[in-house]
Steps between C-alpha positions, in 0.01 A plus 500: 500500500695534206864389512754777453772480232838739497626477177881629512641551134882403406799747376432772258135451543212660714151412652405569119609166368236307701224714389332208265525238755364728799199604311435081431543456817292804614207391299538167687497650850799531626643798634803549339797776527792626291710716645829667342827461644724820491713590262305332168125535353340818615764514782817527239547854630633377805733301371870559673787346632376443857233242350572140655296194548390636843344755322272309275438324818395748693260635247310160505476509865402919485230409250355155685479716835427807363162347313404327795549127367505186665525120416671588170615311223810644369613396161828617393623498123880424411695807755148501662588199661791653713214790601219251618771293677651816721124635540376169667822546722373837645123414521413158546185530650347718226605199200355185427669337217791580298493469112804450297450522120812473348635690789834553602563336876779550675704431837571774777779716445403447064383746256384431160826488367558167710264360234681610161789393323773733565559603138184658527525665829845626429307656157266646755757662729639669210216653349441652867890612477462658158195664535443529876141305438391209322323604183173194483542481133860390466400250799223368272748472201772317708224302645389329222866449367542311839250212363523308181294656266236264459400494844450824585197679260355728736621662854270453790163653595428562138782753415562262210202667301740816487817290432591315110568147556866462414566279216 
């Protein structure tokens, strides 16, 4: 039997940004899925206020149970990482290993915020302040103004291809 992959994308992505590496994958038997957390990719229009890491957490859990899957492999990307953790929490018995790449991991009680530095979180809070929702394309700018330039050519999950490598 084929082993079963959950791919679970990172902030300001969706199930889209794995599409290249689920189709390799695909063609090399695995069963592989890449579902959407609300609020960004095909879900943006349920974006709101009342979104918290429970939520993306309970969608993974919604979609594992809800397709019927077992003895999964859940591989979480960057805020991915917080939404694999919290979904092996609820369901144990339905995962089999957890995948971190470049995930963010924290503690009980954390959010992703625990993992920033706070200049960049307190730039976060006020975009939500100002505009009552946090626009992904300023994110992306201040995001790469958070690294030094020449480490940082391309976001994650191949959104680089849409992004000028700041010079």
């Amino acid at each position: 039997m084929a082993k079963t992959y959950v791919l679970v994308h990172g902030a300001w992505h969706g199930g889209w940004c794995w599409r290249d590496v689920a189709a390799n994958l695909r063609k090399m038997g695995y069963h592989m899925t890449t579902p959407t957390q609300t609020g960004v990719g095909e879900r943006a229009r349920l974006l709101c206020k009342d979104i918290t890491p429970d939520t993306f957490v309970t969608d993974i859990v919604n979609h594992i149970v809800t397709e019927e899957l077992s003895d999964v492999i859940l591989v979480g990307h960057s805020l991915g990482g917080i939404s694999i953790t919290g979904a092996a929490d609820r369901i144990p018995d339905h995962i089999s290993h957890l995948v971190y790449l470049d995930g963010a991991i924290v503690e009980s009680g954390q959010s992703g915020f625990s993992t920033m530095p706070p200049d960049i979180v307190a730039a976060r809070r006020k975009l939500v302040a100002e505009e009552g929702r946090v626009s992904s394309c300023r994110l992306r700018r201040q995001q790469h103004s958070a690294f030094p330039r020449d480490t940082r050519s391309r976001t994650e999950c191949g959104a680089g291809r849409h992004l000028r490598k700041r010079t």
